[in-house]
C-alpha positions as CSV (number, residue, x, y, z in Angstrom):
1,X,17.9,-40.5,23.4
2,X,14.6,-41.8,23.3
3,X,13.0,-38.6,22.8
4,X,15.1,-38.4,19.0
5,X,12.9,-41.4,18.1
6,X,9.7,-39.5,18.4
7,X,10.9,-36.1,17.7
8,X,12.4,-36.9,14.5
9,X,9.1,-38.6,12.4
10,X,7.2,-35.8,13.9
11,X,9.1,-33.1,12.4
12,X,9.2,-34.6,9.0
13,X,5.3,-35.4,9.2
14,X,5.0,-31.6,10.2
15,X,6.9,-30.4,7.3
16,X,6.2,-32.5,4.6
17,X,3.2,-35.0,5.1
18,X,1.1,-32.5,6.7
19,X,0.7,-29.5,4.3
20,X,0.7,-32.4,1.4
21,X,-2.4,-33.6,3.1
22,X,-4.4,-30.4,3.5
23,X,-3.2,-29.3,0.2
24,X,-4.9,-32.4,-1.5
25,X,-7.8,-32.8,1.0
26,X,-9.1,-29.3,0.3
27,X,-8.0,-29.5,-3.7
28,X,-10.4,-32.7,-3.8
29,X,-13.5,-31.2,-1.3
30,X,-13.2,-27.8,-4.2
31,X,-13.5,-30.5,-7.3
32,X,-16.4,-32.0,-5.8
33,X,-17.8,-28.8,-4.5
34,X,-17.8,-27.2,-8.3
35,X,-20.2,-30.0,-9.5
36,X,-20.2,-31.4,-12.9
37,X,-18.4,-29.9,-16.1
38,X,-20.3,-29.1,-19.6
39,X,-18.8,-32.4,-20.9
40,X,-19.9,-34.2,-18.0
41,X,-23.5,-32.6,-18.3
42,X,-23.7,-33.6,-21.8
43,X,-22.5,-36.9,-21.4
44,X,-25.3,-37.3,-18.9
45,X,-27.8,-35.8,-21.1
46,X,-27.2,-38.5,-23.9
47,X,-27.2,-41.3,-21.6
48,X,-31.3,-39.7,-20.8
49,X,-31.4,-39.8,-24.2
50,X,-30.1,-43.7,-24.8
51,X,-32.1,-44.4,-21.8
52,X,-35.5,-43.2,-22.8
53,X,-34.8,-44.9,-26.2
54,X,-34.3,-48.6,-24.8
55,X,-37.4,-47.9,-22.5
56,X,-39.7,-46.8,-26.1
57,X,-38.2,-50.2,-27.5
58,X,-38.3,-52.5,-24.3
59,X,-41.9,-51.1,-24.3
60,X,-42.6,-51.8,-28.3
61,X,-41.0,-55.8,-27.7
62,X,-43.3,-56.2,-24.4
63,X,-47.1,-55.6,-27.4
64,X,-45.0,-57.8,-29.4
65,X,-44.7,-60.4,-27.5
66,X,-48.2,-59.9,-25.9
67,X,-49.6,-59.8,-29.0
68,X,-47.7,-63.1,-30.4
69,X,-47.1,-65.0,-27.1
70,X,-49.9,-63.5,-24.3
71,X,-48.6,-65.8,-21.3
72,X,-44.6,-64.7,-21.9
73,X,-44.9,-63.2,-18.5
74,X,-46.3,-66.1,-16.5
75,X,-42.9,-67.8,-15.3
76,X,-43.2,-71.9,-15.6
């Protein structure tokens, strides 16, 4: 009697939780093996893009603010 307790989860983890499992773990370790996608590569091109531009213009405020305020960067 005992033995039905253990027998009876293990057969239905066996059957069904167990090929579900390896199904989806080796699905997921393909997706990430594959890399990124053209709209994923050109999404992270245009964030370079947006990224160089706030550097040109955090660059352009910094004379600025040399220029106009020359101890901005000394804290208080």
């Amino acid at each position: 009697m005992s033995m039905g307790f253990i027998v009876g989860p293990l057969i239905v983890f066996l059957v069904f939780v167990a090929p579900l499992w390896l199904i989806l773990h080796y699905r997921s370790k393909r997706q990430t093996a594959q890399g990124l996608s053209g709209e994923d590569t050109d999404k992270l091109q245009g964030l370079v893009v947006r990224a160089e531009q706030m550097q040109q213009r955090i660059v352009t405020l910094e004379k600025i603010l040399d220029a106009e305020a020359p101890h901005w960067r000394q804290k208080p």
